[in-house]
VEXDREN-2710 file (C-alpha; in Angstrom, 1 decimal):
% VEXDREN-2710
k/r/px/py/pz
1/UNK/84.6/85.9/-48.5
2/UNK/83.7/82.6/-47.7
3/UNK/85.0/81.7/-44.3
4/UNK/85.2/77.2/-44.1
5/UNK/86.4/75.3/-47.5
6/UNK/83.6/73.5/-48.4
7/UNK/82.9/69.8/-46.9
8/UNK/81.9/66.8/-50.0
9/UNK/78.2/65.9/-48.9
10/UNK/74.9/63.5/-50.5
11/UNK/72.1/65.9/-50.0
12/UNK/69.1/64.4/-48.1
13/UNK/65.8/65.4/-47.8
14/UNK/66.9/67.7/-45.1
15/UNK/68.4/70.1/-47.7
16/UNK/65.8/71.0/-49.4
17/UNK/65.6/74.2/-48.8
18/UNK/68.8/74.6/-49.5
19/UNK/68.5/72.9/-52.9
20/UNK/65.4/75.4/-54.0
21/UNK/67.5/78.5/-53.0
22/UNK/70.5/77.4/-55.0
23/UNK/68.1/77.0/-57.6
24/UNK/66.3/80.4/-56.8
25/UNK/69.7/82.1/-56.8
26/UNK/70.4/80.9/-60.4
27/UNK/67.0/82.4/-61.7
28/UNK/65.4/79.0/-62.5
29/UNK/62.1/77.8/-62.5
30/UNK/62.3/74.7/-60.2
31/UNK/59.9/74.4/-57.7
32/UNK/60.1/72.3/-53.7
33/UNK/58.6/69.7/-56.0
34/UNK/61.6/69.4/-58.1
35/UNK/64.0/69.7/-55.8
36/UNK/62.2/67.1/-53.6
37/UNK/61.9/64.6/-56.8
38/UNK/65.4/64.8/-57.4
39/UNK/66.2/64.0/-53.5
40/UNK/64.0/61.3/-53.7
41/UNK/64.6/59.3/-57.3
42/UNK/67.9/60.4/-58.1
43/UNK/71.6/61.7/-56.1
44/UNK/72.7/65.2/-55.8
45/UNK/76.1/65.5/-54.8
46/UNK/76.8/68.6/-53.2
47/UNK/79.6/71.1/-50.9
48/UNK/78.0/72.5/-47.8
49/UNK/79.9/75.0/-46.4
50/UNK/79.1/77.6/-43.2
51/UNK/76.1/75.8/-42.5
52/UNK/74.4/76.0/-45.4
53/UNK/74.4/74.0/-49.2
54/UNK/76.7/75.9/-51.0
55/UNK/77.3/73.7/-54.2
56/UNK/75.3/70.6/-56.3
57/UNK/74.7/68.7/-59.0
58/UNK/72.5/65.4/-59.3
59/UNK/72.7/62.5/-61.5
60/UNK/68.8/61.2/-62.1
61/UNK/68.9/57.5/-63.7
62/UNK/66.7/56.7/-66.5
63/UNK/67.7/52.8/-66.0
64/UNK/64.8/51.2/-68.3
65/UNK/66.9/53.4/-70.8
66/UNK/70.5/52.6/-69.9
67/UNK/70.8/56.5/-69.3
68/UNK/70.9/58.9/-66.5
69/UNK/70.6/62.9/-66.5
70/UNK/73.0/65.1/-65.0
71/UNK/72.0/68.2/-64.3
72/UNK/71.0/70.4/-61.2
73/UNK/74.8/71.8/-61.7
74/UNK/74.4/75.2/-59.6
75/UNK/77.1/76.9/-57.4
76/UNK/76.7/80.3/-55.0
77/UNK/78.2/83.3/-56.6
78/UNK/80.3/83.7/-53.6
79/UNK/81.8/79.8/-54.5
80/UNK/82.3/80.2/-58.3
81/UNK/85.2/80.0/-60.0
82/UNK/86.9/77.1/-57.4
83/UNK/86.7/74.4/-59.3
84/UNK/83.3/73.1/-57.3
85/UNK/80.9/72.4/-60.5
86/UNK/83.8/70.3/-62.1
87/UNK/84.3/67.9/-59.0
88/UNK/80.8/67.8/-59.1
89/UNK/79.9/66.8/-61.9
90/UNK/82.7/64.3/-61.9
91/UNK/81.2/62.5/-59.3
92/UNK/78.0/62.0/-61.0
93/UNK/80.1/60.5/-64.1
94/UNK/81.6/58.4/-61.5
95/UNK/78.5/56.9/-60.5
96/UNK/77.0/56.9/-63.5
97/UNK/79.7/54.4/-64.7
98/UNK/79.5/52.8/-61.3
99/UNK/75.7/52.0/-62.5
100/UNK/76.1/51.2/-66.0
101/UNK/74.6/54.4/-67.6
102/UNK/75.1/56.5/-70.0
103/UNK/75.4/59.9/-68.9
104/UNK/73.3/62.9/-71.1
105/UNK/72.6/66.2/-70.3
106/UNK/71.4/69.8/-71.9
107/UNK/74.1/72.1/-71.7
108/UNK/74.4/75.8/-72.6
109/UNK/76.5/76.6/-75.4
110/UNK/79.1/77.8/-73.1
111/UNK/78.2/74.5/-70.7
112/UNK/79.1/72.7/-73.9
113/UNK/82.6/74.0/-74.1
114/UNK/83.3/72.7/-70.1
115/UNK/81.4/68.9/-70.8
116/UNK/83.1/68.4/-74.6
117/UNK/86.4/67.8/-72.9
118/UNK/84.6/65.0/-70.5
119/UNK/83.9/63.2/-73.8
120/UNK/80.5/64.6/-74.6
121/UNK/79.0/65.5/-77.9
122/UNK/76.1/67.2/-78.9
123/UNK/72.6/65.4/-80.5
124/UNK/70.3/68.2/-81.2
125/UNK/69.5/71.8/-80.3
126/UNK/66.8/73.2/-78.4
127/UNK/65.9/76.7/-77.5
128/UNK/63.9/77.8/-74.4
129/UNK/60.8/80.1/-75.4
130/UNK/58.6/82.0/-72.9
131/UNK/55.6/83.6/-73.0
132/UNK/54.1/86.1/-70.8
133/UNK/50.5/86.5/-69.1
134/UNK/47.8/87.3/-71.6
135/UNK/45.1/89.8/-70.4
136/UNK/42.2/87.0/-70.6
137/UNK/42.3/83.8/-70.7
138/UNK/40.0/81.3/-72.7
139/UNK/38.0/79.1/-71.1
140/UNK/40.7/76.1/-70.4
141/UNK/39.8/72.3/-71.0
142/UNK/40.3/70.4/-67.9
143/UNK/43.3/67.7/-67.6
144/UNK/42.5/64.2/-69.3
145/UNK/43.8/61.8/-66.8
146/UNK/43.2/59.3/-69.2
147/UNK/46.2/60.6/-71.5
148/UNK/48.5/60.2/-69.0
149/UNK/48.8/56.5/-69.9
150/UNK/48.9/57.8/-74.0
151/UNK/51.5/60.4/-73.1
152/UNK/54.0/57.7/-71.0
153/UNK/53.7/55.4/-74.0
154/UNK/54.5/58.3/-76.0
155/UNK/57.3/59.7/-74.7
156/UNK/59.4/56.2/-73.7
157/UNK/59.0/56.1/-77.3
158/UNK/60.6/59.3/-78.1
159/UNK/63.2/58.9/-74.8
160/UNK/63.6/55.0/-75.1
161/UNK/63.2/54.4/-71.5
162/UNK/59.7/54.5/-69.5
163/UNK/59.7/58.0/-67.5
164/UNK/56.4/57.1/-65.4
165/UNK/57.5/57.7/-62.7
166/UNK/58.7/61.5/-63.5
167/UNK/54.9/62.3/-65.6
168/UNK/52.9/60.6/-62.7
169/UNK/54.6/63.3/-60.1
170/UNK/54.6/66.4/-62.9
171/UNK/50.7/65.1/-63.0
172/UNK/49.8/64.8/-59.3
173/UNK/51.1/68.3/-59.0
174/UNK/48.7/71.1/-57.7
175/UNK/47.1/72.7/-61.0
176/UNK/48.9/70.0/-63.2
177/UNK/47.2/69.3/-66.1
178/UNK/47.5/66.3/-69.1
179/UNK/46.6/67.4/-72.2
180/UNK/46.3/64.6/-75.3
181/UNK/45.4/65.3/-78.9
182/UNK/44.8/62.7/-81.1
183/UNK/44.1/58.7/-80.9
184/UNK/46.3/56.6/-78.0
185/UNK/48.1/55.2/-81.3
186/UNK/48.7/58.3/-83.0
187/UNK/48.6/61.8/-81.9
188/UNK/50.5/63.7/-79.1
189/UNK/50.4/64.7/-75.7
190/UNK/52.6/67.1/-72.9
191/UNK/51.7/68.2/-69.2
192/UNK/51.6/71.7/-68.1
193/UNK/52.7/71.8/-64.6
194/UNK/53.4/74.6/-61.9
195/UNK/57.2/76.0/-62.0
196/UNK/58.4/79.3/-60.1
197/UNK/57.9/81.8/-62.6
198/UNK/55.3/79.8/-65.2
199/UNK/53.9/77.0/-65.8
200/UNK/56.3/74.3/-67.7
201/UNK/54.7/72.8/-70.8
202/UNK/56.8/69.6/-71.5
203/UNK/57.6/67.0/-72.1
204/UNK/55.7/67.1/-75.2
205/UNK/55.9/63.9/-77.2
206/UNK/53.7/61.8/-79.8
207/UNK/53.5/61.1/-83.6
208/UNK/53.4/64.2/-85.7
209/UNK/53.9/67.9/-85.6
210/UNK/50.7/68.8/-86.0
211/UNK/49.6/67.2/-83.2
212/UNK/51.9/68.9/-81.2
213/UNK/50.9/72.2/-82.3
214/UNK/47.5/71.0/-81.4
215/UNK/48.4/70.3/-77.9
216/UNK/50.6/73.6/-77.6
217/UNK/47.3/75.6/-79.0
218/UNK/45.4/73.9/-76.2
219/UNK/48.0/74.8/-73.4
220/UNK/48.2/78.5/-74.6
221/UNK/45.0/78.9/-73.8
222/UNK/46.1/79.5/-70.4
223/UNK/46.3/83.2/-69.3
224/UNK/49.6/82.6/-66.7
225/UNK/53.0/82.6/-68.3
226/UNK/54.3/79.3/-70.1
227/UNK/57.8/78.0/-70.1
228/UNK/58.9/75.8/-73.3
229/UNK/62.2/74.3/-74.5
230/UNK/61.6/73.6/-77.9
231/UNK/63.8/71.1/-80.5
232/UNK/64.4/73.3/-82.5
233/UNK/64.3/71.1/-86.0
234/UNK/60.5/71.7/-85.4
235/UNK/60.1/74.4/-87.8
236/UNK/56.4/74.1/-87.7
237/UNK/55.8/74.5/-83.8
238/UNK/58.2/77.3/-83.7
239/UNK/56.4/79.2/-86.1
240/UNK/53.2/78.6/-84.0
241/UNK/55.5/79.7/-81.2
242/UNK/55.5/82.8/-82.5
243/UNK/51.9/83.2/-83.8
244/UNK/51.3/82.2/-80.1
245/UNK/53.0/85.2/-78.3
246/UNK/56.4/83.6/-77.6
247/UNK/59.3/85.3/-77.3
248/UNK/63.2/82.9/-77.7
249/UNK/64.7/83.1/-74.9
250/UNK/68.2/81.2/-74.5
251/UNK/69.7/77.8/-76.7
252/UNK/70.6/74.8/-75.1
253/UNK/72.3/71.6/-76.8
254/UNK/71.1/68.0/-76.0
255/UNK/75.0/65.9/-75.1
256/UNK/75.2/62.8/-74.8
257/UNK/78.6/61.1/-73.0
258/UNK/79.0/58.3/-75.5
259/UNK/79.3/58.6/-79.0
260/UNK/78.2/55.6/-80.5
261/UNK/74.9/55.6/-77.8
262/UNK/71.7/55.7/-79.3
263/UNK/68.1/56.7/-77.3
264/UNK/64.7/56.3/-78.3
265/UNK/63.4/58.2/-81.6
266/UNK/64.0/62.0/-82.1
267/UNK/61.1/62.4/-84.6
268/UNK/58.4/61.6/-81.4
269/UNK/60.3/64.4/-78.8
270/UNK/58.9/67.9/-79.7
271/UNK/59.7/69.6/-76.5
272/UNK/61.6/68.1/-73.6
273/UNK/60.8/68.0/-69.8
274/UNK/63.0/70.6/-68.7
275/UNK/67.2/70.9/-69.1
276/UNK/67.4/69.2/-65.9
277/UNK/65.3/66.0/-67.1
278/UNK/65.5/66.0/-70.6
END
């Protein structure tokens, strides 16, 4: 039993650690360099209780976009069930008002049922997909810096706001790589970056499917395990998916926290960054 009610904090740098074992606890596949990017470029609200971070949730602005993500919403199991995510996220609504945002987020289906209330509705469907290590591994292609400047282009497109920023870190990252297929005007592009438990192949964005089966193909070729969270009108990828060792894992729903609000252009965004940045 938890022994202090917990005290309202903004997590610094400082709490890092704290951050990645909320996020270890929850069986996610953040890395220090998430948790460090979020502490940096966006807020994370949190309850810090017994000496430790017991509580968060983070708002990350997209402001080119007029948007901002919530997400890192994680609680102790000894905390749960007090009420703690909903202040929580509350706060980030707050602020994102207080900025002029729009507030989106991917929410589990049960997720869903806690933000519709808050005046969310859904946009689209994903589904996570993971794939284990293969046995041997084909000889991998190495990064192409020179998509990185392709794939920003292609995914404000997708997003409607320019994520830089976020692709430059997930590129600069130890074993990182950029992969682009196609022209700088048409085609498609994603990184595969380090996570906890497998490498994170997203976001993946560009101008046709094939091209983004393309790029999946050349990821693949990897022998760790991948992580993907697929939109799941991409009938096409998903089958490759599959053809590709894949297995479904869990569905998530894309919310947005005002109706009428309209970002960037669905038929680019293949498979997003993550459920913590869209």
């Amino acid at each position: 039993m938890a022994s202090t009610e917990p005290t309202p904090i903004v997590l610094g740098e400082e709490h890092l650690s704290d951050l990645l074992a909320l996020t270890v606890g929850a069986g996610w596949n953040q890395t220090e360099d998430d948790c460090r990017l979020f502490l940096r470029q966006g807020t994370v609200f949190g309850r810090q209780a017994d000496g430790r971070v017991v509580a968060s949730a983070a708002l990350l602005p997209y402001r080119d976009g007029g948007f901002a993500w919530v997400s890192l919403v994680l609680v102790a199991p000894e905390w749960r069930r007090r009420g703690l995510a909903t202040a929580l996220v509350g706060e980030c609504l707050d602020l994102a008002r207080r900025l002029g945002l729009v507030p989106l987020l991917d929410a589990t289906p049960d997720g869903a049922k806690v933000y519709g209330p808050l005046g969310f509705e859904t946009m689209f469907a994903l589904s996570r997909w993971t794939r284990p290590p293969v046995g041997t591994a084909a000889e991998v292609e190495p990064g192409d810096p020179t998509g990185l400047a392709a794939l920003i282009e292609a995914d404000g497109l997708a997003m409607g706001a320019d994520r830089g920023f976020l692709l430059r870190d997930f590129a600069s990252r130890p074993t990182a790589r950029t992969i682009w297929c196609g022209t700088h005007g048409g085609g498609a592009g994603a990184i595969l970056r380090p996570g906890r438990l497998g490498s994170h192949l997203g976001p993946l964005a560009g101008s046709d499917e094939a091209a983004a089966i393309a790029v999946l193909e050349k990821a693949a070729a990897s022998a760790g395990s991948i992580v993907v969270d697929v939109v799941d009108r991409w009938t096409g990828l998903t089958d490759a998916l599959v053809r590709l060792g894949f297995r479904q894992q869990r569905p998530f729903l894309r919310m947005v926290g005002s109706p009428d609000a309209v970002f960037g252009d669905p038929d680019r965004l293949f498979l997003a960054a993550g459920p913590e940045y869209g």
